[in-house]
C-alpha positions in Angstrom: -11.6 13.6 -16.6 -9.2 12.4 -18.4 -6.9 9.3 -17.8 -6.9 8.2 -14.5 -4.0 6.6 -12.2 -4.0 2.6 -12.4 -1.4 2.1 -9.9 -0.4 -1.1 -8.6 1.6 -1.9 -5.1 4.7 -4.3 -6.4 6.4 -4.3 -3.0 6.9 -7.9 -2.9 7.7 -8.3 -6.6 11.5 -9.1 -6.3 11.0 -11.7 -3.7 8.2 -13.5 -5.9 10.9 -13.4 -8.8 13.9 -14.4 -6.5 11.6 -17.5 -5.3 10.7 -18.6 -8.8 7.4 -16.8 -9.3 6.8 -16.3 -13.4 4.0 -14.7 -14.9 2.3 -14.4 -18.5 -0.5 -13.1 -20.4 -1.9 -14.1 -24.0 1.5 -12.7 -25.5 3.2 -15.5 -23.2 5.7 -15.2 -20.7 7.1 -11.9 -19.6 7.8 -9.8 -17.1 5.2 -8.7 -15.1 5.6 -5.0 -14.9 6.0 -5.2 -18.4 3.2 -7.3 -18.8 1.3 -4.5 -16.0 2.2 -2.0 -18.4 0.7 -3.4 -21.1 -2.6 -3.4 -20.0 -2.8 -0.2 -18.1 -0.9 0.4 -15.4 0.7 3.8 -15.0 1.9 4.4 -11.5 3.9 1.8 -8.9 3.4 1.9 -5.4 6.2 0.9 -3.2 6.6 0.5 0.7 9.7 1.3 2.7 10.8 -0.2 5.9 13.5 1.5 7.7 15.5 -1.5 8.6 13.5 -5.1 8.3 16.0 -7.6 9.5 16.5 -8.4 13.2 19.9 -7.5 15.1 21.0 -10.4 13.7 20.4 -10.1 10.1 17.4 -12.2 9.9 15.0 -11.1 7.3 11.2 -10.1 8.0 10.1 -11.5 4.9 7.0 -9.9 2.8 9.4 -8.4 0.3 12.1 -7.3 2.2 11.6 -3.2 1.8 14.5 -1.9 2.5 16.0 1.1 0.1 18.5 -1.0 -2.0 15.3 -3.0 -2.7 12.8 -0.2 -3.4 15.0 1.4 -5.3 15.7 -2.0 -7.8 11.5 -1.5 -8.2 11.4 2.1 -9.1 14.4 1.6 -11.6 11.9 -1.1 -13.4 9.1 1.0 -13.0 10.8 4.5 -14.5 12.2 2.0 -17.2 8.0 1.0 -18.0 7.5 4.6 -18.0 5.0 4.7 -14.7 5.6 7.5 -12.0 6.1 5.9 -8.9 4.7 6.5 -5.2 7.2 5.8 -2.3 5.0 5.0 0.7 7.2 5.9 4.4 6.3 3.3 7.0 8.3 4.9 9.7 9.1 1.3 11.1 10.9 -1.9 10.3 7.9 -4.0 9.2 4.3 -3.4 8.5 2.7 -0.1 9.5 -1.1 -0.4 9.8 -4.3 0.7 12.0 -3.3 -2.3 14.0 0.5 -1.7 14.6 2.9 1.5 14.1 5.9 0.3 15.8 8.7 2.9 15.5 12.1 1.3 14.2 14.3 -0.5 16.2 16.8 2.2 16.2 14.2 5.0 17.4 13.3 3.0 20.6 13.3 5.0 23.5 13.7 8.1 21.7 11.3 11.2 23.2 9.3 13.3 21.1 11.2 15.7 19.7 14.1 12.7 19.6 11.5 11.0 17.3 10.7 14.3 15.4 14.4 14.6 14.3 14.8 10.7 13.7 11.9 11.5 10.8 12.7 14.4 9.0 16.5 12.5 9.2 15.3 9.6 7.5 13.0 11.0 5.0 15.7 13.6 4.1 18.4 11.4 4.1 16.0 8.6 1.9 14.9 10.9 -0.7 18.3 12.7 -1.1 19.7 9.3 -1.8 16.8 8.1 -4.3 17.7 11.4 -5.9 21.1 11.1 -6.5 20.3 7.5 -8.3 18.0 9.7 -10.6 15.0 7.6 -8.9 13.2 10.6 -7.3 9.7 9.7 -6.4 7.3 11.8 -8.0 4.8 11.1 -5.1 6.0 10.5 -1.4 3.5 9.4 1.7 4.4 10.3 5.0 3.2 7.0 7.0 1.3 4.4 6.0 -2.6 4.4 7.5 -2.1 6.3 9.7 -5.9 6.7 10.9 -4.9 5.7 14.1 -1.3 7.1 14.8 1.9 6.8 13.9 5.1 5.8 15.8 3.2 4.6 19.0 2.9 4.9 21.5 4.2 8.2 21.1 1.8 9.3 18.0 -1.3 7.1 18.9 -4.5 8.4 18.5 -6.0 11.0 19.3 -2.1 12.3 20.5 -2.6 14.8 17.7 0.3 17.0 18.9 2.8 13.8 18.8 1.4 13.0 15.3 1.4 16.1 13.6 4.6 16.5 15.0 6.2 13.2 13.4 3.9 14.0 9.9 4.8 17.9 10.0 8.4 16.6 10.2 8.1 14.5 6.9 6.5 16.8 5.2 9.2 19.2 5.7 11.5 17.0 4.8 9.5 16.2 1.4 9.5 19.2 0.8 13.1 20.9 1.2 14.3 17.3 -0.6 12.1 16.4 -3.0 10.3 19.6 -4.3 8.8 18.3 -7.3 7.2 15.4 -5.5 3.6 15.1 -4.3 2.6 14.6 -0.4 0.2 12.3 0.5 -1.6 11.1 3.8 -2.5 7.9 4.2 -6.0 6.8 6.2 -7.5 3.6 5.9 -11.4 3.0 6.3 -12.4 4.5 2.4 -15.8 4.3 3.4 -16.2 5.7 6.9 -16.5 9.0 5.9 -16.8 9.8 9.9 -13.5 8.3 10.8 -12.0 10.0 7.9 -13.6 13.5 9.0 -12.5 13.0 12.4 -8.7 12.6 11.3 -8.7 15.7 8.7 -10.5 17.6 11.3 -8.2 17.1 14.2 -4.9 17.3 12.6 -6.2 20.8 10.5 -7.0 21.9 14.4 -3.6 21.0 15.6 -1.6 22.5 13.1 -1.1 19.8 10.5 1.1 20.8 7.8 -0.4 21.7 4.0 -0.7 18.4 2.0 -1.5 17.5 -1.3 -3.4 14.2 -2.0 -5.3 12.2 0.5 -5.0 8.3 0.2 -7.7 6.3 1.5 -7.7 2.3 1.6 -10.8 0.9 0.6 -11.3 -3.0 0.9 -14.9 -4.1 0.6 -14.5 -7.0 2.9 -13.3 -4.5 5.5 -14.9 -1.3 4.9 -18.2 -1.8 4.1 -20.2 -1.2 0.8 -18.7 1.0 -2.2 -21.8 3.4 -1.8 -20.0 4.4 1.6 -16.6 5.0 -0.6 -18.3 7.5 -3.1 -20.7 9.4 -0.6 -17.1 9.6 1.7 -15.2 10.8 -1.5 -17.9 12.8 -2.5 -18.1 14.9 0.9 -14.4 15.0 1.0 -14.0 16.6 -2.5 -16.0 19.6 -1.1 -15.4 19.6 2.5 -11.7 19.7 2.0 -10.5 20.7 -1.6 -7.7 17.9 -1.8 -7.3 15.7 -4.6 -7.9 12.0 -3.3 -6.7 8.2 -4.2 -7.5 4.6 -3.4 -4.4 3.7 -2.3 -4.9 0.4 -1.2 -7.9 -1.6 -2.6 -8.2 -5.3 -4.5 -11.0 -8.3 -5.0 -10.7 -11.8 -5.0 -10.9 -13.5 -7.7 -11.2 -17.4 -6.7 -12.0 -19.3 -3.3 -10.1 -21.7 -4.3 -7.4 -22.3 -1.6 -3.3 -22.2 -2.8 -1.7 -24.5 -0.1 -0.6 -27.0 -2.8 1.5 -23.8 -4.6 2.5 -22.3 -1.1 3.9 -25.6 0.2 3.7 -24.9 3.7 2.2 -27.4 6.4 -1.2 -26.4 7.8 0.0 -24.8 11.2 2.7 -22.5 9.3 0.1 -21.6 6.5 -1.9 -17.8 7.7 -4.2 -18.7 5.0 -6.6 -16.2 3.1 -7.4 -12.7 4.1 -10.6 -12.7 1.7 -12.6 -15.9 2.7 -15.7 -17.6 2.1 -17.3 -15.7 5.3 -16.4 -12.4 4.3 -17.0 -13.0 1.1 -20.5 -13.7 1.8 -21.1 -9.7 3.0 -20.4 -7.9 -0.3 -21.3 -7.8 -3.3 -19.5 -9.3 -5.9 -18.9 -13.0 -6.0 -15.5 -13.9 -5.9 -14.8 -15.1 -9.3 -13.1 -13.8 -12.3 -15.5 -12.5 -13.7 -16.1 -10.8 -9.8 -13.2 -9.2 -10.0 -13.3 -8.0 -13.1 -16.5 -6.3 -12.4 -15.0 -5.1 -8.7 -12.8 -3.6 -11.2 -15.0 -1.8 -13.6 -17.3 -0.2 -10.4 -14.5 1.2 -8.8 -13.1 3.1 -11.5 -16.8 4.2 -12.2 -16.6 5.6 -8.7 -13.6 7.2 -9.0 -14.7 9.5 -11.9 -17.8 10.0 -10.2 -16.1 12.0 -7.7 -16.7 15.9 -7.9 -14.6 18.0 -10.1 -12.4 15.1 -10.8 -11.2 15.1 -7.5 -10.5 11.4 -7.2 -7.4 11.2 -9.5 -7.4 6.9 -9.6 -6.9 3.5 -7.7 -3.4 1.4 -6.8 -4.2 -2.6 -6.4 -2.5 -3.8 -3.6 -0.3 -6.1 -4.5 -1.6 -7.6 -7.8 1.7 -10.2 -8.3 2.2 -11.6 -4.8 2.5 -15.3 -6.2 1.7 -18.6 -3.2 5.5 -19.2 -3.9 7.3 -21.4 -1.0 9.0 -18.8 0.6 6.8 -15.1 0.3 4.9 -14.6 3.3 4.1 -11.9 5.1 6.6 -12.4 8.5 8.9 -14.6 9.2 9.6 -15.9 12.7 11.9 -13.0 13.1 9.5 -10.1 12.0 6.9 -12.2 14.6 9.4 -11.4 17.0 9.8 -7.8 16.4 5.6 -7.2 15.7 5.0 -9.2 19.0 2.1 -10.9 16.9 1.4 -15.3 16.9 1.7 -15.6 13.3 1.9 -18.1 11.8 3.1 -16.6 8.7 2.6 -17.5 4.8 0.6 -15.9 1.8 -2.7 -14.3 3.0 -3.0 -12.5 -0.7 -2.5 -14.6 -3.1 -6.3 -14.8 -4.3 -6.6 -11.3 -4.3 -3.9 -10.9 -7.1 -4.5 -9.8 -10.7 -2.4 -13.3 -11.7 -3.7 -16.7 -10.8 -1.9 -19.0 -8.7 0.3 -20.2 -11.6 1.3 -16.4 -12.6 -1.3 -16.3 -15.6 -3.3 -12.8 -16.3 -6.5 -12.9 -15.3 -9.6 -11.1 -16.6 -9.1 -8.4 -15.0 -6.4 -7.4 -16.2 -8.0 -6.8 -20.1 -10.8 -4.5 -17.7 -7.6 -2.7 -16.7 -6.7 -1.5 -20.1 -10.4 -0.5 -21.1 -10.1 2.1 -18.6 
């Protein structure tokens, strides 16, 4: 196998910048997808909203991913010389196996309303990136979309509703951007039984030809890496697709950030990888941790069956504790229905420390 992808998610890289997030490595400061290259990375992963400000213009927050701002990321990363992956949400803020709310401007729409609404606005998003010369060279159609998409029209298990919405952005992928990839999106990397389920039921309701699987694999989520490579394993063979870790990353520190985030204690979500979950896997969250998270998953990743597992994309390796970057503002809040509060839940999960610094990591990245 040869090189492998060492993608990174830099979605919320222009509003760490805009907020005064810097970052350096042993060459000193620098930009960090320059400083990404440099040790590796070879693909950029970003995420699209379709429209995440409120009627009244107020921002969601968490990076802002509209198009003008995805495509001022895949500018930078063509200009690195990575390929880039454009990831659809299908919705104005997050997309996950917790929440696929279809855009504001889709409400109330009927099936074959929402069918239209997107193959229009993968069509009319990838015709657009293409006339900027920005063309993705891989495009997903949702985002995790294990449990649905657009609900509740394309919940699980509606797998006519959902193959209908993915059938009609895979068309539109694929009349629009020829030369790009398709991928679907499921989280749970190492359930290979939920993963089976999905392939299984969308094959039997005609899902449309695809050509990589993405599979999110967080080991404080979803369990032990032995589950990730037996699940990749079975999958190479069962199904014949190529496969990447779309979403994966390892804490590096327990160490909390409030004093770089700013925010008071009942505005502050706080860490996503904690001492408690910490606690069920198996490496210590340290530097040295992560670095050795690092090394292990790419070991599983070639271990996959005629090189079926093509690489990894850290999620969100530069999402800084500035004052400011969280992941929803009180107007998102609104729109997801969800308490909040908001604030960095990330930020000691990155591959920078809290002051913007490369960590250990990062020099694993480049033996690779």
């Amino acid at each position: 196998m040869g090189d492998i992808i060492k993608g990174m998610d830099l979605s919320s890289l222009p509003e760490v910048e805009e907020l005064g997030g810097r970052f350096s490595d042993g060459s000193g400061p620098g930009d960090a997808v320059e400083i990404l290259r440099r040790h590796g990375m070879n693909w950029v992963r970003l995420r699209l909203w379709n429209d995440p400000r409120s009627e009244t213009g107020e921002p969601y927050g968490a990076g802002n991913c509209g198009l003008e701002r995805v495509m001022t990321m895949a500018r930078r990363a063509k200009a690195a010389g990575c390929r880039w992956l454009l990831a659809f949400h299908y919705s104005d803020f997050w997309a996950d196996p917790g929440k696929q709310l279809p855009p504001k401007a889709w409400r109330g729409l009927d099936p074959a309303g929402t069918e239209r609404a997107v193959y229009d606005f993968t069509r009319r998003t990838l015709q657009a990136l293409a006339d900027q010369g920005l063309a993705p060279d891989m495009a997903a159609v949702g985002n995790e979309i294990t449990n649905g998409l657009l609900w509740p029209l394309g919940r699980y298990p509606d797998f006519a509703n959902i193959v209908r919405f993915v059938n009609a952005g895979i068309r539109a992928v694929r009349e629009t951007a020829p030369a790009a990839e398709v991928m679907l999106h499921l989280d749970n990397g190492g359930r290979g039984d939920i993963c089976r389920d999905w392939l299984d039921r969308y094959r039997a309701a005609g899902g449309a030809d695809f050509d990589v699987l993405g599979l999110s694999y967080y080991p404080f989520w979803h369990g032990p890496m032995e589950g990730l490579r037996r699940n990749m394993a079975d999958l190479a063979v069962r199904y014949g697709r190529d496969m990447i870790v779309t979403e994966t990353s390892m804490g590096f520190t327990l160490d909390d950030y409030a004093a770089w985030e700013g925010l008071p204690p009942d505005r502050r979500k706080g860490m996503a990888a904690t001492a408690e979950r910490a606690r069920g896997i198996a490496w210590p969250m340290t530097r040295q941790g992560q670095r050795d998270y690092l090394r292990d998953l790419a070991a599983a990743v070639r271990a996959v069956p005629e090189g079926r597992c093509r690489g990894f994309m850290w999620w969100e390796p530069a999402w800084l504790p500035v004052p400011g970057s969280g992941w929803a503002t009180e107007a998102a809040l609104r729109y997801t229905g969800e308490a909040g509060p908001g604030g960095n839940e990330w930020a000691n999960q990155a591959l920078f420390d809290y002051d913007g610094r490369a960590l250990p990591a990062l020099e694993e990245l480049g033996t690779l």
